[in-house]
C-alpha positions as MATLAB code, in Angstrom:
seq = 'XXXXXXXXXXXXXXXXXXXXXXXXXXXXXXXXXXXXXXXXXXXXXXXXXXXXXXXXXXXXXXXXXXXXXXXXXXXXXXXXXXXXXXXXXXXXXXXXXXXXXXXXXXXXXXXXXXXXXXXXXXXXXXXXXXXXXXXXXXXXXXXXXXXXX';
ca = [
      22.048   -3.245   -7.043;
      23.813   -1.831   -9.750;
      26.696    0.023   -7.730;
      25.370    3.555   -9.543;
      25.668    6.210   -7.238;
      21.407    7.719   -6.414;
      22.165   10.825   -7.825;
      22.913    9.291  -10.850;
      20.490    6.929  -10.998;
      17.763    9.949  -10.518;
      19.393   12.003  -12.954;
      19.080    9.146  -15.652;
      15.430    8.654  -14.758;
      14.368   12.133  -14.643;
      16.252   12.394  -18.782;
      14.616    9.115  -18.972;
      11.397   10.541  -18.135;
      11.620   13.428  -20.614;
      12.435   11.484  -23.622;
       9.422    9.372  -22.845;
       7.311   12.187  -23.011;
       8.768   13.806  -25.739;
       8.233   11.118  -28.457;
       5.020   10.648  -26.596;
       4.373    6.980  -27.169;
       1.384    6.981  -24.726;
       3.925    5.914  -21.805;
       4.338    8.092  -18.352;
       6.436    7.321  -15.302;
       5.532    6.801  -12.355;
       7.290    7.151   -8.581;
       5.641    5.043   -6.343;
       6.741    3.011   -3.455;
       9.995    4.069   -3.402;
      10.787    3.102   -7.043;
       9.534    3.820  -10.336;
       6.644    2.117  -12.814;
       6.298    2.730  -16.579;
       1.991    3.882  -16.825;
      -0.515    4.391  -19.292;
      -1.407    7.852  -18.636;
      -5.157    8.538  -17.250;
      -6.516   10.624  -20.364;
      -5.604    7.140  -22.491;
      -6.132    4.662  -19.563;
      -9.903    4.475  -19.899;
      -9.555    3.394  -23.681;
      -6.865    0.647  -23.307;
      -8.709   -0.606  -19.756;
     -11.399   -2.671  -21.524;
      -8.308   -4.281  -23.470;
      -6.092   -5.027  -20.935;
      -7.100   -5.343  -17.271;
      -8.419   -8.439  -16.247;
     -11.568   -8.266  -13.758;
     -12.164   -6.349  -11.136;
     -11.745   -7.875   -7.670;
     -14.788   -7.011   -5.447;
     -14.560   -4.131   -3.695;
     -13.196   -4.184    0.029;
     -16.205   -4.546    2.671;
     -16.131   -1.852    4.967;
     -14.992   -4.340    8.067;
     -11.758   -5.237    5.635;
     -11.243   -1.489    4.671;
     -11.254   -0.949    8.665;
      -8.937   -3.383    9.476;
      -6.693   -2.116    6.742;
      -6.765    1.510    8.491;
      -5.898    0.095   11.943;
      -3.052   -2.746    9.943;
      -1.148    1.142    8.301;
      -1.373    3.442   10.429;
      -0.319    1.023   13.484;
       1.771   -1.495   12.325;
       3.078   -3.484   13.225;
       0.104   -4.213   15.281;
      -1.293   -7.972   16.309;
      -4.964   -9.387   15.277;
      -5.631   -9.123   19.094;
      -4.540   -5.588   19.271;
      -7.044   -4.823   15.834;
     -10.189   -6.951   17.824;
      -9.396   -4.543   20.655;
      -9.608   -1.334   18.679;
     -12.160   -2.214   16.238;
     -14.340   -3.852   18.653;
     -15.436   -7.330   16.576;
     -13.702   -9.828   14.736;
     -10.369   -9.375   12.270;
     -10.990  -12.246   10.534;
     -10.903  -10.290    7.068;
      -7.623  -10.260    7.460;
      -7.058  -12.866    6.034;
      -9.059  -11.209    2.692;
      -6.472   -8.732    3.329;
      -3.366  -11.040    3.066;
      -4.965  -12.865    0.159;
      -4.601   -9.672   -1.562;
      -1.290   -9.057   -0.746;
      -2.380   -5.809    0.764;
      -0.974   -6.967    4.350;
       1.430   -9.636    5.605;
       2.929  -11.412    8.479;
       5.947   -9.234    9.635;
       7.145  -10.909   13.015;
       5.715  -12.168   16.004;
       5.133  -10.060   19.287;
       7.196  -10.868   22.433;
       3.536  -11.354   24.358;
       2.535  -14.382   25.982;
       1.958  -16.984   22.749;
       3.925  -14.590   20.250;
       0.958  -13.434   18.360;
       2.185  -12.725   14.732;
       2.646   -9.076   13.798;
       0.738   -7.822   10.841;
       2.163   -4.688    8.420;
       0.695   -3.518    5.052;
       3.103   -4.498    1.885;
       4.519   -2.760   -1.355;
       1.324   -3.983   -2.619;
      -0.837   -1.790   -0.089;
       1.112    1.434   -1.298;
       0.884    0.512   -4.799;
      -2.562    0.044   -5.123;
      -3.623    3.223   -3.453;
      -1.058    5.320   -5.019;
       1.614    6.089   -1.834;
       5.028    6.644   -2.182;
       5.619    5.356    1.467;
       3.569    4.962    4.411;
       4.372    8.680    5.552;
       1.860   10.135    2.142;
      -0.995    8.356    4.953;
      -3.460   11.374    5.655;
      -2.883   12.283    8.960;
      -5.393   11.051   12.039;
      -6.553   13.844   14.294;
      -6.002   11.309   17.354;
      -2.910    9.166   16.128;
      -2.212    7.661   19.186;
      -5.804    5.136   18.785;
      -5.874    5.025   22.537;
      -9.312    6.653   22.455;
     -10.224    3.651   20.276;
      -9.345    0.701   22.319;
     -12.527   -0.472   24.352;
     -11.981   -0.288   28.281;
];
C-alpha cells in the first residue's frame, strides 16, 4: 500500500517492536493474520478487562463449533456439503456469519449454485492463527470417512 519494499517494512516493525518494549508502556505486538495488532499483554490483560471489554458473547454451542471445524478445514465447502458430513442441520451458520467468523465466498458450479462458505480474518483473529495453515492437523484430512453413505 505504501510502495515499501517487505523487508523493510519487517525490519521497521521488528525496531518498532523493541522500542515498545523497552519503554514498556504496557503495549506488545502482535502478528496475527498476516498483519500486525498493538495488545495489552496477558500478565496486565486481566486488570484492564473489567475496564474495557464490553460483554461476552455466549459461548459457541457445540453444533456451531462443529460447523465451524467442517467451514476451516474444508473450505470452501457448501451448507449441503456440511449437512452431509455432519449429519443434521447447518443452520448455525448463520450464528456463524453473524459473528463474522464465516462468510459467503462464491457459489458452487452444482446444479442451483449453492453459495460457498469460508472462515474470515475474523475466524483467525479470534482464535489466535496467523493463517489457516497454524489449523492442528486432522488425522483423516480428507473427511471422506465423515460423509454419511
Amino acid at each position: 500500500m505504501l510502495g515499501v519494499p517487505e523487508d523493510a517494512a519487517l525490519r521497521e516493525m521488528q525496531a518498532f517492536t523493541a522500542r515498545l518494549q523497552a519503554a514498556d508502556l504496557g503495549f506488545a505486538v502482535e502478528a496475527v493474520a498476516g498483519g500486525y495488532r498493538l495488545v495489552v499483554p496477558s500478565t496486565l490483560s486481566g486488570h484492564l478487562a473489567p475496564l474495557l471489554a464490553p460483554p461476552p458473547l455466549p459461548p459457541l454451542s457445540s453444533a456451531a463449533l462443529e460447523v465451524l471445524a467442517v467451514i476451516a478445514y474444508r473450505q470452501p465447502v457448501t451448507r449441503a456439503e456440511i449437512e452431509a458430513m455432519r449429519g443434521g442441520s447447518a443452520g448455525t451458520v448463520v450464528t456463524l456469519q453473524e459473528r463474522e467468523l464465516v462468510k459467503v465466498v462464491g457459489r458452487s458450479d452444482a446444479v442451483g449454485g449453492p453459495l460457498l462458505y469460508g472462515t474470515t480474518e475474523r475466524f483467525l483473529l479470534d482464535f489466535g492463527l496467523t493463517s489457516l495453515e497454524d489449523l492442528p492437523p486432522l488425522e483423516n484430512a480428507n473427511f471422506s470417512h465423515l460423509l454419511r453413505s
